[in-house]
C-alpha positions as semicolon CSV with decimal commas, in nm:
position;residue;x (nm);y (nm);z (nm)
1;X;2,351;0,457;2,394
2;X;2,162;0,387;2,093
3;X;1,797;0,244;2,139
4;X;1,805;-0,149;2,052
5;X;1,573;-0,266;1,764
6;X;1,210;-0,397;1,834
7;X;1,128;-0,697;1,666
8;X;0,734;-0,707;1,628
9;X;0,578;-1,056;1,563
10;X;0,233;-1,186;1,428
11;X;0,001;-1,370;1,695
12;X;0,060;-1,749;1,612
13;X;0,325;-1,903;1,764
14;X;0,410;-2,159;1,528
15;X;0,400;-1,878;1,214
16;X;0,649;-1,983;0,952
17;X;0,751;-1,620;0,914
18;X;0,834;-1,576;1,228
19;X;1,018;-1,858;1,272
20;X;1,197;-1,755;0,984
21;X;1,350;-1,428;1,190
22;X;1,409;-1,629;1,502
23;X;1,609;-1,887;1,324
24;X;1,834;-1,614;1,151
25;X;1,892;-1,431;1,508
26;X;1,988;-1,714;1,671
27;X;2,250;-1,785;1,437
28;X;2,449;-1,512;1,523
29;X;2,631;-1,680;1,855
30;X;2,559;-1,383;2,085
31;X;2,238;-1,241;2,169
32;X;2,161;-0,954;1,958
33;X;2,029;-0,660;2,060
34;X;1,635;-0,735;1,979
35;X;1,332;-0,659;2,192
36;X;1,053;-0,906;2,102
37;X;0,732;-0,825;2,115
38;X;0,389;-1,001;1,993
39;X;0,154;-0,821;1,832
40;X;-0,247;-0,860;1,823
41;X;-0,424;-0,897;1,463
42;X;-0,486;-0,572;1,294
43;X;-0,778;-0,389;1,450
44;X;-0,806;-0,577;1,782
45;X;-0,673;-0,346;1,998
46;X;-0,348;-0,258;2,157
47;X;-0,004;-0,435;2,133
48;X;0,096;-0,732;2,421
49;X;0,414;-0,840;2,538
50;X;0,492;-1,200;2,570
51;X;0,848;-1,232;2,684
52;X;1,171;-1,283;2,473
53;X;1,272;-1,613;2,297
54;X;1,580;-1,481;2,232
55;X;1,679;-1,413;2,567
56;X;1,775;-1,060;2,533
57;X;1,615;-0,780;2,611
58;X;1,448;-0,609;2,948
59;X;1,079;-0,663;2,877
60;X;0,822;-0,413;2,691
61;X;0,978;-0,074;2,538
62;X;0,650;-0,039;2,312
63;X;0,430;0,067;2,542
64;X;0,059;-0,018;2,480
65;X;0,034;0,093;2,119
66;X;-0,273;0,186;1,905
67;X;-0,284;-0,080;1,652
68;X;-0,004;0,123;1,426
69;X;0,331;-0,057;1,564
70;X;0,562;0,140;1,322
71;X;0,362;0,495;1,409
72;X;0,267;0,515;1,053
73;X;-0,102;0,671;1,180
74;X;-0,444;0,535;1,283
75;X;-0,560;0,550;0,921
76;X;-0,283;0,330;0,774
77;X;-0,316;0,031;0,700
78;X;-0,156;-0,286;0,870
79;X;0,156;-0,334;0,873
80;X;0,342;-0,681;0,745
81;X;0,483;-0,885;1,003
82;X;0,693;-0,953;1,090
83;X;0,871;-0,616;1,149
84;X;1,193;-0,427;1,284
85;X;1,181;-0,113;1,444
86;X;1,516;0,068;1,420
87;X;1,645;0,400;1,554
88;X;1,696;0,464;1,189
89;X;1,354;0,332;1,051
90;X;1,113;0,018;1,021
91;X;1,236;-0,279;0,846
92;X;0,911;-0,438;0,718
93;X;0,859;-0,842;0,624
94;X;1,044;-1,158;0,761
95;X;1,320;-1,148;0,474
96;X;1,428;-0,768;0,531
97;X;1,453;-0,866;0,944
98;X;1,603;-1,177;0,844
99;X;1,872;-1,048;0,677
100;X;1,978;-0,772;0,883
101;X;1,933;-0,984;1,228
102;X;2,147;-1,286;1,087
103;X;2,552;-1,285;1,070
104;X;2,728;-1,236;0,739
105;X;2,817;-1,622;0,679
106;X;2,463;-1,718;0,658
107;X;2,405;-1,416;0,340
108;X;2,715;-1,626;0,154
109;X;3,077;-1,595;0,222
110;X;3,133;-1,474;-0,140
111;X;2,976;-1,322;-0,417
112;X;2,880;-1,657;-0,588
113;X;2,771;-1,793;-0,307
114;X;2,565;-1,444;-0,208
115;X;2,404;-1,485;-0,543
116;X;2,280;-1,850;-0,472
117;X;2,185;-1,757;-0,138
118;X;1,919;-1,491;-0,266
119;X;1,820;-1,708;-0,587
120;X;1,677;-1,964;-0,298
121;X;1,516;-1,736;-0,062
122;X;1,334;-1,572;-0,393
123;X;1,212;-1,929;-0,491
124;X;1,109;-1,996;-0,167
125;X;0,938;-1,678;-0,111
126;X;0,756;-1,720;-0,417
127;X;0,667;-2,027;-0,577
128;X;0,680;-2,262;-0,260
129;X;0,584;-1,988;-0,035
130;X;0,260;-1,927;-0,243
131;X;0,176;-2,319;-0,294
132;X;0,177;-2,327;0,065
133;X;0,025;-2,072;0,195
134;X;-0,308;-2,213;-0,026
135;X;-0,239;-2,554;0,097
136;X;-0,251;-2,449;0,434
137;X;-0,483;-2,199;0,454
138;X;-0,649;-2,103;0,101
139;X;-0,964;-2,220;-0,071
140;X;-1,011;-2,568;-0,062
141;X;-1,102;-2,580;-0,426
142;X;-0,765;-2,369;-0,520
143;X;-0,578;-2,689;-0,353
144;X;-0,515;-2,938;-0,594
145;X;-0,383;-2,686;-0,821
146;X;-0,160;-2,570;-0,522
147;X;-0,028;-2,939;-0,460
148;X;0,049;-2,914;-0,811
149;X;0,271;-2,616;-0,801
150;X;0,434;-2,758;-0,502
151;X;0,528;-3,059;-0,635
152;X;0,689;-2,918;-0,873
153;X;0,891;-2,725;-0,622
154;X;0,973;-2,958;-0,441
155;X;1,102;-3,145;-0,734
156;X;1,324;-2,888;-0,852
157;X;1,446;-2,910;-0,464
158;X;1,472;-3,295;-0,471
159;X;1,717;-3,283;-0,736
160;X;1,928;-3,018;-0,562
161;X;1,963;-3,217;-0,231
162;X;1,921;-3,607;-0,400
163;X;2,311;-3,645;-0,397
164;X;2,341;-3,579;-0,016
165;X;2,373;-3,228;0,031
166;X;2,385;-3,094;0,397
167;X;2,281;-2,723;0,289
168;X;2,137;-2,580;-0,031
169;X;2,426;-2,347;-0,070
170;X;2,801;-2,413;0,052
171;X;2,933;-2,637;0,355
172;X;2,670;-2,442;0,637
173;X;2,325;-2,291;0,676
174;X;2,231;-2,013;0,537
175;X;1,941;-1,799;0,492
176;X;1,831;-2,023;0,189
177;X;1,808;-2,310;0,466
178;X;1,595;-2,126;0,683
179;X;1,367;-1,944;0,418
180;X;1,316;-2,255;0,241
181;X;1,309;-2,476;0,557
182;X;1,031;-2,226;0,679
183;X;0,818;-2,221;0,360
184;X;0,767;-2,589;0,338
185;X;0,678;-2,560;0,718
186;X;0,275;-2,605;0,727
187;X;0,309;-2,850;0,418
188;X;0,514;-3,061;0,629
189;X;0,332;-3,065;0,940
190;X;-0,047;-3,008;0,824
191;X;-0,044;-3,154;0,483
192;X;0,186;-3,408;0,307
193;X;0,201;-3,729;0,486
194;X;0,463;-3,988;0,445
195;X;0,299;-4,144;0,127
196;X;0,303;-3,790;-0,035
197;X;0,637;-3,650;0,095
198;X;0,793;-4,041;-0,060
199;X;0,893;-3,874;-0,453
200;X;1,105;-3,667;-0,225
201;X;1,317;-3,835;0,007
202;X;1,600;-3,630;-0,054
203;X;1,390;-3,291;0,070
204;X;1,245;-3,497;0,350
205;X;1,627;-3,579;0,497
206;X;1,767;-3,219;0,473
207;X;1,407;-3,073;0,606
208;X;1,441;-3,310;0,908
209;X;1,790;-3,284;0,997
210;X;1,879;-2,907;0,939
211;X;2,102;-2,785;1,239
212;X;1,996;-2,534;1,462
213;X;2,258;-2,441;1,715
214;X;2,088;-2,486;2,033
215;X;1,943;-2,797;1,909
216;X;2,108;-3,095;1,808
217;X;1,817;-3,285;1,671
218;X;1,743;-3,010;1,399
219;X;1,504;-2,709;1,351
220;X;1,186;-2,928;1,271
221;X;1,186;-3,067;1,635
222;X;1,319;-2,725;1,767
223;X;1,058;-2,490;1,705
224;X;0,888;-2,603;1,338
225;X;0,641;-2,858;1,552
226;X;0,481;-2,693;1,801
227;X;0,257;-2,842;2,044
228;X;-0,095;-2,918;1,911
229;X;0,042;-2,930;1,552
230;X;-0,221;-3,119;1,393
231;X;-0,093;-3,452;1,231
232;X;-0,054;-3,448;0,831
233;X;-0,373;-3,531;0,675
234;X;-0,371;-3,785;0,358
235;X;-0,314;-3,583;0,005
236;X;-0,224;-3,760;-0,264
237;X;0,064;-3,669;-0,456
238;X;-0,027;-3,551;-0,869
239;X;0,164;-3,726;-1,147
């Protein structure tokens, strides 16, 4: 019987990629066949275990590592996280795990609808993936220009979702949900308070009511708030 895949993790748990993986596993009904297993920041030592939020699994098939998850060498350098360790070879970043760990209806049930799919997860991946990874974390004098680019994500998103819309594409999440869902994450929690997030009301309904199976009330009060989230901190929205 073929080994199961690993699933490696970064350290925080409330990390937006990671999230992003979870979400798309648990979307497939049963529990797949994924070992999870958190990981210490690059050059700290060896790997630790820390259970399985996916219920599945038997515990720790990595052993205690050497800093090189994917047994790429000592001298390489680190890996991105998340990862997925196959019998047949590593799957690197959340949006390659992602996609293989989610069912087929949430990569589009059709060509078209593929297409639209993969169109969101780029944008989100990119433009508001990049805005918010500054606002959250970068330089605080590369912010404004950040909130900038962001806004202008988010309206491009607003105008999408301003007539209603459940999902970004068809009639039921999909990997655009989650990848987009995830990337606005930190903004969302740590940045835009209600006075910012008002231009937008549309994106703020869909972010806070996107189903997640085993929770009724949405993703957001799922798994996307952790405790000790700290509470959004004024930012006023650019013209």
């Amino acid at each position: 019987m073929p080994s199961p895949p690993v699933l490696l993790l970064p350290p925080p748990p409330g990390d937006a990629a990671a999230l992003r993986v979870l979400i798309a596993a648990r979307f497939r009904g049963d529990p797949p066949p994924v070992l999870l297993q958190r990981v210490t920041p690059p050059g700290t030592g060896t790997e630790t275990g820390t259970g399985n939020p996916l219920g599945t699994g038997t515990g720790n098939t990595l052993g205690t590592g050497t800093g090189t998850p994917l047994g790429s060498g000592t001298g390489a350098p680190p890996h991105p996280l998340p990862a997925l360790r196959t019998p047949e070879g590593a799957l690197l970043g959340p949006g390659a795990a992602a996609l293989l760990l989610s069912p087929p209806e949430m990569r589009g049930r059709d060509p078209r609808e593929a297409a639209l799919v993969r169109q969101w997860v780029a944008f989100a991946e990119g433009e508001l993936g990049t805005a918010a990874a500054i606002l959250v974390g970068g330089h605080k004098q590369a912010r404004p220009r950040a909130l900038q680019e962001l806004s202008r994500g988010l309206g491009a998103l607003e105008s999408h979702l301003s007539s209603g819309r459940s999902f970004l594409v068809g009639d039921g999440v999909t990997l655009a949900d989650v990848t987009v869902l995830c990337a606005l994450l930190g903004p969302f929690t740590q940045v835009l308070d209600p006075r910012s997030r008002a231009p937008f009301p549309g994106v703020s309904r869909w972010f806070l009511s996107a189903p997640l199976p085993s929770a009724p009330g949405g993703i957001c009060s799922a798994c996307a708030c952790p405790p000790g989230t700290p509470r959004p901190r004024p930012c006023e929205t650019p013209p």
